[in-house]
C-alpha positions in Angstrom: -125.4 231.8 -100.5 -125.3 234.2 -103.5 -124.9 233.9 -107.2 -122.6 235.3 -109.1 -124.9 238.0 -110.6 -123.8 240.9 -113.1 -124.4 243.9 -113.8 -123.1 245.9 -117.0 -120.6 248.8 -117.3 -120.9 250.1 -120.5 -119.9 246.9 -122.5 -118.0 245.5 -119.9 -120.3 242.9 -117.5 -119.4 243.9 -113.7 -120.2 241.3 -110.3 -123.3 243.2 -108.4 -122.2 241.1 -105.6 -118.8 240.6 -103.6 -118.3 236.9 -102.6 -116.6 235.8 -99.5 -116.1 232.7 -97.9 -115.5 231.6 -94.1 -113.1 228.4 -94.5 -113.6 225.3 -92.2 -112.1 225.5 -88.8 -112.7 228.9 -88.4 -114.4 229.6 -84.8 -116.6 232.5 -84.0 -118.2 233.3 -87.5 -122.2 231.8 -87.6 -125.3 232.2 -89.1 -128.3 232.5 -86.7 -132.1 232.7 -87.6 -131.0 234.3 -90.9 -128.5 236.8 -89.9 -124.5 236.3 -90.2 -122.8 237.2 -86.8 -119.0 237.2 -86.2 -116.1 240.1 -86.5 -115.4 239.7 -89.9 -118.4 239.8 -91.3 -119.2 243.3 -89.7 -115.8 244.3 -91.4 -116.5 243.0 -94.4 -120.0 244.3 -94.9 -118.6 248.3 -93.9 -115.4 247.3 -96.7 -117.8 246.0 -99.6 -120.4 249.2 -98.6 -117.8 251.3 -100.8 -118.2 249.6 -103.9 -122.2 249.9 -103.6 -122.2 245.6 -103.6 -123.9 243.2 -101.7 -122.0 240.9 -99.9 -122.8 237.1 -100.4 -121.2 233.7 -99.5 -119.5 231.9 -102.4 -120.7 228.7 -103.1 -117.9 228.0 -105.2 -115.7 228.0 -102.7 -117.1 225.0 -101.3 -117.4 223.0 -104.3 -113.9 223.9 -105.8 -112.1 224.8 -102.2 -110.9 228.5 -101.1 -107.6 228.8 -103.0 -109.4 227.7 -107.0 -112.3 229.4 -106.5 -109.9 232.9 -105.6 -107.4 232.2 -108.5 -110.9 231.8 -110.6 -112.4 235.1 -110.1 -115.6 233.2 -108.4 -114.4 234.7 -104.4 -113.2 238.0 -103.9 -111.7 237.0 -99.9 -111.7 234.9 -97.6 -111.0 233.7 -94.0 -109.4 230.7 -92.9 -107.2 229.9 -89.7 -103.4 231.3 -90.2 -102.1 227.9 -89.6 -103.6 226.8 -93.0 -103.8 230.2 -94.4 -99.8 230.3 -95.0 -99.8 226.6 -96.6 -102.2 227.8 -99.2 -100.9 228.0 -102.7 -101.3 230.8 -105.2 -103.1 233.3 -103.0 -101.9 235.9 -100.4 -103.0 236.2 -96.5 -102.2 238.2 -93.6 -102.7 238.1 -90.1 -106.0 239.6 -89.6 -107.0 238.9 -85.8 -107.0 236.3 -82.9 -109.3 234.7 -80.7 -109.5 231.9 -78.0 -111.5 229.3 -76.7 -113.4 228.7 -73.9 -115.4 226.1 -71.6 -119.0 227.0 -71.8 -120.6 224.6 -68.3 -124.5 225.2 -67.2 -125.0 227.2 -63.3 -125.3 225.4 -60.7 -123.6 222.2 -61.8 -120.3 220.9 -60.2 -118.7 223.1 -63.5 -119.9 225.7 -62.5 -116.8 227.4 -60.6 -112.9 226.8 -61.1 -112.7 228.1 -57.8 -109.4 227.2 -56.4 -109.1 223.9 -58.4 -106.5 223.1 -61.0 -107.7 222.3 -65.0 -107.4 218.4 -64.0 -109.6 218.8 -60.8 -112.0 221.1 -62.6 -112.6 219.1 -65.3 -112.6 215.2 -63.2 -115.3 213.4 -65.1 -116.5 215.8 -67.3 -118.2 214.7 -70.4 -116.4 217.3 -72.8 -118.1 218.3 -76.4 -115.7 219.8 -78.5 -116.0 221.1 -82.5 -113.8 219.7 -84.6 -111.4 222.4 -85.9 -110.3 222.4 -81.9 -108.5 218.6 -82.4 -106.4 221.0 -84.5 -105.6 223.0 -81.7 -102.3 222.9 -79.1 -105.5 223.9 -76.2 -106.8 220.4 -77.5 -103.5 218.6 -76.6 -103.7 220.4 -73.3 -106.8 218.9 -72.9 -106.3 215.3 -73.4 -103.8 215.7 -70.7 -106.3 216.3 -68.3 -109.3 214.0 -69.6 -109.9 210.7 -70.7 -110.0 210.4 -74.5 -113.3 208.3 -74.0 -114.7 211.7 -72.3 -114.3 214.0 -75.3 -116.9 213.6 -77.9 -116.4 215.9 -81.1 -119.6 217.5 -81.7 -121.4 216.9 -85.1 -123.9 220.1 -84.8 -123.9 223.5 -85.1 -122.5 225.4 -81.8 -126.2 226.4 -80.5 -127.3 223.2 -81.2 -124.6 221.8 -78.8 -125.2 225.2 -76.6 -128.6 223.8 -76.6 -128.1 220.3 -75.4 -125.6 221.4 -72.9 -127.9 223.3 -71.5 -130.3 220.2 -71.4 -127.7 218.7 -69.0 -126.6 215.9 -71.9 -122.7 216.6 -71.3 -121.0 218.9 -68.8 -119.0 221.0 -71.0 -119.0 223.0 -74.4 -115.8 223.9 -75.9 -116.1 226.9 -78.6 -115.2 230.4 -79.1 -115.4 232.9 -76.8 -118.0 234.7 -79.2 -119.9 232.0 -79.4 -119.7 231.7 -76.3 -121.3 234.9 -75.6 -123.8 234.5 -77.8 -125.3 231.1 -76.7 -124.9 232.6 -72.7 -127.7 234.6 -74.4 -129.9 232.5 -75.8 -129.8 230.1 -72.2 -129.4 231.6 -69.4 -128.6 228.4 -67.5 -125.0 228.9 -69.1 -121.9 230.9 -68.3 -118.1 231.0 -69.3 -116.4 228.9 -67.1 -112.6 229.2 -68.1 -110.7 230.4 -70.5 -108.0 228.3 -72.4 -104.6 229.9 -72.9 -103.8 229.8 -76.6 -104.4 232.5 -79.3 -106.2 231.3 -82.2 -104.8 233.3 -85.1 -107.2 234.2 -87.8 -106.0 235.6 -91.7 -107.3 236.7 -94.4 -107.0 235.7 -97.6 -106.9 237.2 -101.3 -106.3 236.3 -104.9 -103.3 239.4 -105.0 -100.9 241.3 -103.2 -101.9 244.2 -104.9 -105.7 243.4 -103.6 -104.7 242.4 -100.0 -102.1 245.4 -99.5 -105.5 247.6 -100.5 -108.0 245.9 -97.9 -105.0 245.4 -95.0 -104.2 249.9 -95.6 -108.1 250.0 -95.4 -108.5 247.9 -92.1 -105.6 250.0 -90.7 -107.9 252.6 -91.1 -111.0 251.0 -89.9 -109.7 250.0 -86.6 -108.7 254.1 -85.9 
């Protein structure tokens, strides 16, 4: 978390920093032993590299929420989940990439494997952990066709804490994103990717102007060459 820090321009003061914000719900962006990991922060650290800033987490977003803290001048961008990026009010967004969800299971355990099982099969008396911004999900409602509401328990911690305790046998299954997913098959080996659930999670971002956005989206067009 950064402060909002200046620097001056001749007599006009000027943010050393550029502030960002990652909103709730938003799977596949985490902090781990100190360093942020996830796509957009590698994009936004190359974009905010050309104005010679350092790139920071607002903590203003969190106190005054995404869309006051951007019409403030206290964030410079943010990411949040298109489904609540378009209800926002007074800021602009655009689709900037998507993602799904997987179902992390340890080795060696009956979860191993789909095999040649159906999703109902696979998953028969699975004790499912699941974050919260995936009740928010259509995969979610998928899911609750296929287990018992009293077998899904939304998970409090952090992913790796729940990669963690999965991988101490506490539940069967992890649900998160397929980053994270990665990335905790990395840190216990005892853990794979066993299936991968159908729907695309669409991810925006999000600025205080048109002006600002149509800039950054004509840059990213550029990035991605």
């Amino acid at each position: 978390i950064g402060c909002n820090e200046t620097e001056k321009e001749g007599n006009v003061e000027v943010k050393s920093t550029f502030e960002l914000a990652i909103d709730h719900g938003v799977p596949g962006h985490f902090v781990l032993s100190g360093k942020r990991y996830g796509f957009f922060y590698d994009v936004a650290d190359v974009y905010v590299k050309q104005f010679a800033k350092e790139l920071v987490e607002s903590h203003e977003a969190g106190f005054k929420g995404i869309e006051k803290a951007l019409s403030e001048g206290d964030l410079e961008m943010a990411l949040a989940l298109t489904s609540r990026a378009v209800r926002m009010k007074g800021v602009y967004s655009a689709p900037l990439y998507s993602t799904r969800y997987v179902l992390l299971s340890r080795r060696g355990s009956n979860y191993a494997r789909m095999e040649n099982r159906t999703l109902e099969e696979f998953l028969a008396g699975a004790k499912v952990v699941i974050p919260s911004a995936f009740a928010e999900s259509a995969d979610f409602s998928e899911l609750r066709l296929v287990v018992p509401d009293e077998k899904i328990v939304i998970g409090e911690e952090d992913e790796f804490k729940l990669a963690e305790r999965l991988s101490r046998g506490e539940f069967d299954i992890l649900v998160c994103e397929k980053n994270e997913a990665f990335a905790a098959c990395g840190l216990y080996r005892n853990l794979r990717r066993a299936y991968e659930l159908d729907e695309h999670i669409s991810v925006s971002v999000v600025m205080a102007s048109q002006k600002r956005l149509d800039e950054f989206m004509a840059w990213y067009d550029w990035y991605k060459l």
